[in-house]
N, C-alpha and C positions, 0 to 999 in steps of 0.2 A: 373125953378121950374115946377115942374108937377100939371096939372092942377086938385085940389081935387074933383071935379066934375066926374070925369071921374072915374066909378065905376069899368070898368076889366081895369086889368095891365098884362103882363107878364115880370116879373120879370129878370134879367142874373147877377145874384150874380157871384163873381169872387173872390178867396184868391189869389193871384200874390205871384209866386214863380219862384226860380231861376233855381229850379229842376222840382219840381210838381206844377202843375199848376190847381187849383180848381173850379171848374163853377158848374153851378146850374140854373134851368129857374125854374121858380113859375109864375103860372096861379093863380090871385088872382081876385075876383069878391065879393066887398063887406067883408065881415068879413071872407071868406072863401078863401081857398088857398090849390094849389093841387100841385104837383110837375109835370114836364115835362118831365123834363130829369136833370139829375148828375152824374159827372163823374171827371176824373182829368187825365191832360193832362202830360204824362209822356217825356220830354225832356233831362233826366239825361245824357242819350249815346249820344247826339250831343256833338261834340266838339269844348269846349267856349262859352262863356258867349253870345254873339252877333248870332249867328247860332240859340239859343235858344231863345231868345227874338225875333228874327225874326219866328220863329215856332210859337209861342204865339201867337204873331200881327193876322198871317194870319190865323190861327187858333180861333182865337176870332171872325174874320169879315165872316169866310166861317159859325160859330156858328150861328152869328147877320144874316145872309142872309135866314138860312135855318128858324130861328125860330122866326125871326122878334119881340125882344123883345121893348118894350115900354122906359124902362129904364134900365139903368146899375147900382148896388150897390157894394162897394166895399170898403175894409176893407185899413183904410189909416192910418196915424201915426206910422207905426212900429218902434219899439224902441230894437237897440239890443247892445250887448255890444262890441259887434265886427263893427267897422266903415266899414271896407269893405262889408259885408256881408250886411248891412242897405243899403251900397249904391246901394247894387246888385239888394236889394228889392224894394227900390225906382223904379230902372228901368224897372223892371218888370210891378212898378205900373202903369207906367207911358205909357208904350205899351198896358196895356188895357184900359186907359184913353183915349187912341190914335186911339187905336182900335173901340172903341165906337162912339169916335166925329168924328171919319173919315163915320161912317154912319148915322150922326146925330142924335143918342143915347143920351140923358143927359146922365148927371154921379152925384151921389148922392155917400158920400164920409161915412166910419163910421168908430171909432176907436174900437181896440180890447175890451174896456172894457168895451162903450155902446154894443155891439152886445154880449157880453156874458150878461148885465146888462138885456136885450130885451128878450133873449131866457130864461135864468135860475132867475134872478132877484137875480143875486151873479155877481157883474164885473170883482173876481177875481174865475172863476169857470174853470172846465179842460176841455179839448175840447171833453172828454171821453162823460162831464156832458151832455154837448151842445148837442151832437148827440143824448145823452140819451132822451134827449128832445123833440128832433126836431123827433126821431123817434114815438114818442106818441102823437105830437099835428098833424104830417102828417102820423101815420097811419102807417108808413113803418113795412112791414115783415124783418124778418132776416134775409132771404137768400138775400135779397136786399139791406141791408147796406154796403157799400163800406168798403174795406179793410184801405184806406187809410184815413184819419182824414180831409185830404184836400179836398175832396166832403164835407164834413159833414159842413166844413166849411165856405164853398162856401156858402153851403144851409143856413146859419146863418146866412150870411150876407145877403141873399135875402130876409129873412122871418124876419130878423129885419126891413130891407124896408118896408115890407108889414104892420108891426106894426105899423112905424112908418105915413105909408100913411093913416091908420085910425083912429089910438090915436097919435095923434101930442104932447106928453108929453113935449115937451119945452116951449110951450105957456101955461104951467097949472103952473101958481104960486106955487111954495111951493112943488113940485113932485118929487122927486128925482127923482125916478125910475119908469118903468111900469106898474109895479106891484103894487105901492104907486097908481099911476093916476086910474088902473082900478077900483082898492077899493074905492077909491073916488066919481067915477059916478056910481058905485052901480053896475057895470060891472057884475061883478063875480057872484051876487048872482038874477041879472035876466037877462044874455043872457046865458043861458045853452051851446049851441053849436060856441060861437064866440071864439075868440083869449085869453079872458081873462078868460075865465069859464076853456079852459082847462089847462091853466097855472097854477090855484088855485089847480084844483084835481092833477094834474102831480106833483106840489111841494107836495101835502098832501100823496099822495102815498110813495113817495120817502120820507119823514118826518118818516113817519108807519115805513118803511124798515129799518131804522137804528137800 
């Protein structure tokens, strides 16, 4: 468990893939959170499944050396209808799991439909939605959002972390969601600049738009 005490983190959010492989580091310091670096790890032209997951591994530890993150998050349960293809992704998980605890990393685990629950406060939302998101609560210009969804993703699952490192919604009786816990403690309507102020305006904009 990471200790709550400890106000910066630097975040290494990871979506595990068998093709593209998703990362993302988040500097967070209190209610506040900045992006480091995001990108996604392109292994498609190696040849076989085992070439590529070895590209990952060491590609995940040379990430963890250069940028010394605190913790690892990462999107776990995948559910798909293809047994092969689940078990491809399990193994993928399972090298950045590997990758992490081999430098003493923890690893904090999250399912696809709390980390869309965290970012949009919808657990069944597109991943289009997510990035929508994540580009407004971190500020991201256009010419810098990644072509590929699996950055975007990546970043979701870091920046659910980082939610979850400051509103622990599981310990709040009765909370479904985030977005339920933040209205709660009265979040939204007096910390202007934290996590849950701009979740409120982001949904109310995107409400307007329809």
């Amino acid at each position: 468990m990471i200790d709550k005490l400890v106000q910066h983190h630097r975040i290494l959010g990871v979506d595990p893939g068998t093709l593209f492989m998703g990362y993302a580091l988040l500097d967070t310091e209190a209610n506040k959170a900045e992006i480091v670096d995001f990108g996604v790890l392109d292994v498609h032209k190696l040849d076989g499944q085992y070439p590529r997951l070895q590209k990952e591994f060491f590609f995940l530890q040379q990430l963890i050396d250069q940028y010394h993150p605190t913790e690892l998050a990462i999107e776990t349960q995948f559910v798909d209808k293809n047994p092969q293809t689940m078990i491809k992704i399990v193994h993928a998980q399972g090298v950045a799991i590997a990758a992490a605890l081999s430098r003493d990393i923890p690893v904090n685990e999250y399912s696809p439909m709390k980390i869309k629950m965290a970012i949009t406060g919808n657990g069944h939302s597109t991943k289009n939605q997510v990035a929508d998101m994540l580009q407004r609560f971190l500020h991201i210009p256009d010419e810098k959002m990644p072509k590929k969804l699996d950055a975007t993703d990546a970043l979701a699952i870091a920046y659910c972390h980082f939610l979850q490192l400051g509103l622990p919604i599981n310990k709040d009786a009765g909370a479904k969601d985030w977005t339920t816990f933040a209205k709660r403690k009265g979040l939204t309507s007096n910390d202007l600049t934290g996590p849950a102020a701009k979740l409120a305006a982001a949904l109310a904009t995107a409400k307007r738009k329809k």
